[in-house]
N, C-alpha and C positions, 0 to 999 in steps of 0.2 A: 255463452259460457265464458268465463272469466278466463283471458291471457295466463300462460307461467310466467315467472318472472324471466326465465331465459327467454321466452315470446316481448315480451313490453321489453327486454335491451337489443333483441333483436330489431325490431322497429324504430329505436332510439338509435343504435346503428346507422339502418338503414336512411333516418331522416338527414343527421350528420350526413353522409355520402351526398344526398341529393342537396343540402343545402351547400356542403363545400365546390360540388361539379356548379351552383350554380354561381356562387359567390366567385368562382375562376372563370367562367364566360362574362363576366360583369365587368372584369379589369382585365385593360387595355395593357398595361405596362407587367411586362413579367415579375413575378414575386414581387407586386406591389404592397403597399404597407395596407396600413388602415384597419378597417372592420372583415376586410375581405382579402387577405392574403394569400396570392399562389402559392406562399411557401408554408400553410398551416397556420402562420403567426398570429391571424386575426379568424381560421377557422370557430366558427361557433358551431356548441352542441358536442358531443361524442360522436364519430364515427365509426363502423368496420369496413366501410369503402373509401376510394376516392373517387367514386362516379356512380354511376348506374347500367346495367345493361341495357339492350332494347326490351327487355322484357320487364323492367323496372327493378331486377335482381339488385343487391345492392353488390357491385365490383371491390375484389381487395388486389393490393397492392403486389408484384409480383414475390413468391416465397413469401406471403402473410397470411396466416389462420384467422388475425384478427386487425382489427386496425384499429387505433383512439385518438381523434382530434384534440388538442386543448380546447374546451368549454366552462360552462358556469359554474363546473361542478367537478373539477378534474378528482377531488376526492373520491366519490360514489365511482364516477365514471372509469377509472382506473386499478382501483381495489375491485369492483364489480369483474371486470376483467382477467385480473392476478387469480379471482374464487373459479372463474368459468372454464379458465385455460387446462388443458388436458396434455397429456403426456404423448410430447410427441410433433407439438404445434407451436409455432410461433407468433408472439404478440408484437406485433409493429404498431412505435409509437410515433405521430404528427412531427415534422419539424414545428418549431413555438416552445412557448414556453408553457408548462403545465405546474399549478399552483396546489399546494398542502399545506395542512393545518395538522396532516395527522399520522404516524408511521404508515408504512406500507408493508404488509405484511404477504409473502408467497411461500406456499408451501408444495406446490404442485412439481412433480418430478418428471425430470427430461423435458423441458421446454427451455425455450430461447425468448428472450425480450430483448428487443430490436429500435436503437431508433434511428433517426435521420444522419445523425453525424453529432461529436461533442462541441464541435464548434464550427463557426460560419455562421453566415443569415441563413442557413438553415437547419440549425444546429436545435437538435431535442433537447429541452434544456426542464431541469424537473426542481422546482425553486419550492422550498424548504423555511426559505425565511420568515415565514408567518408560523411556522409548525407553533402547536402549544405540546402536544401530548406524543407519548415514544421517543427512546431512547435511540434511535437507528431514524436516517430518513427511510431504508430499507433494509428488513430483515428475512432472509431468506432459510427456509428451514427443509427445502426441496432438494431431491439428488440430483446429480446430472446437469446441473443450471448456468445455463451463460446469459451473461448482461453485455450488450454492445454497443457501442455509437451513440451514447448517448454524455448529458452532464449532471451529475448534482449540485447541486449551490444552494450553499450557506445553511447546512443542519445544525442546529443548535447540538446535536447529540454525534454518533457516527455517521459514515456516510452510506457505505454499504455494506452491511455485515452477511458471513454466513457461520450458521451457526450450529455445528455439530452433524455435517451432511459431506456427502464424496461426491468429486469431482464438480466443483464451481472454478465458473471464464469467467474472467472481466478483460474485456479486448475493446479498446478506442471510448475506454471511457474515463470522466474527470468528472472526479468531484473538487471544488473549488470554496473557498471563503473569501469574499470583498477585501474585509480588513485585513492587513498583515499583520501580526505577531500578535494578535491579540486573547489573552486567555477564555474570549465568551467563541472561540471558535469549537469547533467537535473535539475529540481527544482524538480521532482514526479516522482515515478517507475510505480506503478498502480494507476493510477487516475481516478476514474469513479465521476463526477459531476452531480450534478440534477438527478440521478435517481432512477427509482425505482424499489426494487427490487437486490441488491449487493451481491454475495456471492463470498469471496476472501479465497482461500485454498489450505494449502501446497503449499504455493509461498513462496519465497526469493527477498527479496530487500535490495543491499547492494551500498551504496557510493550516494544518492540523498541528493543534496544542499538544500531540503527543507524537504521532507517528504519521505520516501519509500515506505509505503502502504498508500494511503490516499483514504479519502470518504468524499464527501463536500455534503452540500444544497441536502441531497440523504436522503430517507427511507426506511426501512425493508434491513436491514442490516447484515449479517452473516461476521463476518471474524474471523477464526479458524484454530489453524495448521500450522501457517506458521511463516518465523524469519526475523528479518529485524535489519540488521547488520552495522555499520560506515555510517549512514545518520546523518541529525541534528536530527528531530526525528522520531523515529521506523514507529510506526504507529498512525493517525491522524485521528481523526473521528472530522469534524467541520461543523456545522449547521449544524447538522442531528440530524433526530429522529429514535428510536425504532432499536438501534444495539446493537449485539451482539461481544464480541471482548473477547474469549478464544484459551486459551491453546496455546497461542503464544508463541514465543521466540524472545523478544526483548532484544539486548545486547547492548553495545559498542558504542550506538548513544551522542547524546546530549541531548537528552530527551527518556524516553523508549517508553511511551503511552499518546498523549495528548486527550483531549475532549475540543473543545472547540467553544463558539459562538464568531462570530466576527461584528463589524458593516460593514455598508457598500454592504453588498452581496443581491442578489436578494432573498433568501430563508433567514429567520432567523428562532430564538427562538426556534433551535434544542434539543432535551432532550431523554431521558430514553436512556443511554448508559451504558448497563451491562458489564464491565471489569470484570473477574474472571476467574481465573485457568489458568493465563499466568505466565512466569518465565518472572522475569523484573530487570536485572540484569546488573553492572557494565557500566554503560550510561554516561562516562567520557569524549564525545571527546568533544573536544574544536568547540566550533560555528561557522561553515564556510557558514553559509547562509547570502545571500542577504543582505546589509545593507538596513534597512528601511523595509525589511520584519518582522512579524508580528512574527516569527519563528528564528529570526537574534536574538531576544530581551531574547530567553531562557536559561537561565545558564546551563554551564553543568556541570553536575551529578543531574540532575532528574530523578526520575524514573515514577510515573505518575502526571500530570497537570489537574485540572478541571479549564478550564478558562472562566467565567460567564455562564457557563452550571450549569443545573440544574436538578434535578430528577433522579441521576446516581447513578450506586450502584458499589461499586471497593472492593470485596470482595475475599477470598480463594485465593490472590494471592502469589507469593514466591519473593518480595522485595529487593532485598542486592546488598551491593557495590557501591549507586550509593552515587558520592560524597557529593552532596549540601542538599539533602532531600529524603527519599522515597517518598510521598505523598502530593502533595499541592493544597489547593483550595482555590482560589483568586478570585475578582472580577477585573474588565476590571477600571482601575483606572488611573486618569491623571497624576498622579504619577508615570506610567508604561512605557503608551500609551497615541499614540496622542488621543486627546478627540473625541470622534464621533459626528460626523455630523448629524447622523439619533434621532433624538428624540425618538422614540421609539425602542430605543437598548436598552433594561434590561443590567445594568454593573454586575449586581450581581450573585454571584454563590449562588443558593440557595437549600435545598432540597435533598442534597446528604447523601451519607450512607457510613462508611468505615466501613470495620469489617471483620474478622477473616483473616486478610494476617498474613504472616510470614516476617516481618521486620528485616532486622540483617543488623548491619555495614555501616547504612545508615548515610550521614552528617559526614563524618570522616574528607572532606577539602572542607566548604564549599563555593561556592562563594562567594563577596564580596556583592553583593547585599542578600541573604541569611545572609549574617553576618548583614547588616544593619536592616534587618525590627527583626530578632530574636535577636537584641541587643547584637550580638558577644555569641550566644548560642553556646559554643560547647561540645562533637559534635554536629553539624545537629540533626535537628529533624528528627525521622522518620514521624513524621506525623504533617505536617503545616497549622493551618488554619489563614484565611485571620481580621477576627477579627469585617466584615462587615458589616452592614445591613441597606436593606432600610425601613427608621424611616416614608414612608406611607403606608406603608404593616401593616397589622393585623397577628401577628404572636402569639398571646395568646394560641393559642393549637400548636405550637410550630410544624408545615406542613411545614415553610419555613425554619428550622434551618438545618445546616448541623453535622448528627450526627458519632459521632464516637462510636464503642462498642466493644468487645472481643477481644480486642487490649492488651494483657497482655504483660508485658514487655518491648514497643514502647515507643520510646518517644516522648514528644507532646508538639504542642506549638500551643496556638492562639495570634498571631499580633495584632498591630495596622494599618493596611495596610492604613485605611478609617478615622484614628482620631476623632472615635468613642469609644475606648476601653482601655482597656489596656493589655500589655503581661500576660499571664494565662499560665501556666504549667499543671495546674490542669484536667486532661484529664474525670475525674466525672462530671465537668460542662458543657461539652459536649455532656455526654453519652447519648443516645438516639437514637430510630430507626423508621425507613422507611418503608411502603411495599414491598416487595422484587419485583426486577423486575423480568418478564421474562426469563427464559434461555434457553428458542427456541422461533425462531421466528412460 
């Protein structure tokens, strides 16, 4: 009687396990290199063990449903996997490196995929750079899904998208690109859209053409812990509501942290984005995104951006170095940006709160657009506001103004972005506060 195909990868399994127990009694030297590595590296075949019983069972991995070595065929062998996995079970993947040509596609709900570690010699490393086909190295369309421990490198496309599903982890993982600043990198490292339920932690995203961490048209929001290094910008929270974005390490991008509504997208009028207790620091690299993206238009050295968002609070954070501005909150202006289509896109940033960061050194070479709207202010301000407001609002208890407060020693400027105002230095006619958001979801 002919095998099911779940019998023929069981067995396919099972030979992986017995040829990696034996390729590890082979070598003498612990996680040795070669064809036969203790550490997965040179594992051949697929496995769901790593050994055998005495009964010749194939053995898995402590807390693993499944187990997959890198082999000949990490394609079949991996995706075969992602179809098998069941609600409930988790997929542990080899330390080594596992090779694609082709997206990955998971749709299976309440599972976990596991691998060794993002980095070290024994680091799960899931390499991308031969892909021809898919937009995503990984597209997850499953509820409930956490990705762990593991790396992506060098997707021509995104790195891990989810896409229209509740509650997706990514915890201790990096996606990464070789080249820096280069525009054939992906446009997003973690990108989870529409959903609900996000929690991003102790991840690393270094070298995306548009955003490294991002969170679009999504609610209930944690991202904490983690750095995102030579993107355009670090990390991105857009049309969303009710996130949290601490204790990160953003450095070295184009922008460190934006928040922002855009027109056009199926989800608008995102808000309450608590930024606090991040280091947001040295955000100088010159803009290698998309022309005509949305993201191509940001100067660099900013460190955070509120762009027509509204009700956010950007507090306790550590500020410096970044050239053009620490802080700015702008409205969505045809003076910027092409004008929006949708009539009811609020342009304005309304309602936000800045107060107790630690600003130093910020605006030291400002861009040339920073040089025009602050009239050749230098240095940079640390703290920029847009100067705007919309004249049909009822703002007499002062609910819509955006306040600044225990900002001692900062420097400040409000613009005329809206040619409504005029340049003000004077950071008292701003002072004012907000209810404090949230700081757990």
């Amino acid at each position: 009687m002919a095998r099911s195909s779940g019998t023929r990868r069981w067995w396919t399994w099972a030979l992986g396990g017995l040829m990696a127990a034996a390729s590890a009694c082979g070598d003498d030297a612990p996680g040795g290199s070669g064809e036969s590595g203790g550490t997965g590296q040179g594992t051949t075949g697929s496995g769901s063990g790593d050994g055998v019983s005495e009964t010749g069972t194939p053995m898995l991995p402590e807390g693993c449903d499944m187990f997959v070595a890198p082999s000949e065929d990490d394609q079949t062998a991996v995706q075969e996997a992602f179809i098998d996995i069941t609600e409930g079970q988790t997929l542990c993947l080899a330390g080594g490196t596992f090779r694609f040509t082709r997206q990955l596609s998971l749709d299976a709900n309440g599972v976990t995929v596991r691998g060794s570690g993002r980095d070290g010699d024994d680091a799960t490393i899931l390499d991308f750079s031969a892909q021809i086909s898919g937009a995503n190295g990984i597209i997850i369309t499953g509820n409930g899904v956490s990705i762990a421990d593991l790396q992506v490198f060098d997707t021509p496309g995104d790195g891990i998208r989810g896409d229209k599903i509740d509650d997706i982890t990514f915890e201790n993982v990096s996606v990464l690109w070789p080249e820096s600043g280069s525009m054939d990198n992906g446009a997003y490292g973690l990108y989870p859209v529409q959903c609900n339920g996000v929690t991003i932690r102790n991840c690393l995203v270094e070298g995306s053409r548009d955003a490294g961490i991002y969170v679009g048209q999504s609610t209930r929001i944690l991202v904490e812990d983690n750095e995102a290094r030579g993107n355009v910008a670090g990390i991105e929270i857009e049309n969303s509501t009710d996130a949290i974005v601490r204790r990160n390490y953003s450095h070295d991008n184009t922008g460190g942290i934006l928040v922002f509504n855009l027109p056009g997208l199926d989800i608008g009028d995102g808000q309450r984005t608590n930024v606090y207790d991040n280091v947001i620091e040295n955000n100088n690299v010159p803009n290698f995104g998309v022309v005509g993206t949305t993201v191509s238009l940001i100067p660099a050295g900013v460190g955070v951006l509120l762009l027509a968002a509204d009700h956010n609070e950007v507090a306790n954070n550590e500020i410096r170095g970044n050239a053009s501005v620490g802080i700015a909150v702008i409205a969505y202006v045809d003076a910027l940006f092409a004008p929006p289509e949708d009539p009811d896109f609020d342009i304005y940033a309304e309602s936000n709160w800045i107060h107790d960061n630690t600003l130093e050194d910020n605006g030291t070479a400002p861009d040339d657009l920073i040089l025009l709207a602050t009239e050749s202010m230098m240095p940079g301000p640390d703290i920029l506001l847009d100067g705007c407001f919309d004249e049909t609002k009822d703002n007499a208890d002062g609910s819509l103004s955006n306040c600044v407060s225990n900002e001692e020693g900062a420097t400040f400027v409000s613009v005329d972005l809206c040619g409504q105002s005029m340049l003000d230095t004077d950071v008292a006619n701003y002072t004012c506060e907000h209810d404090a958001l949230p700081r757990d979801l």
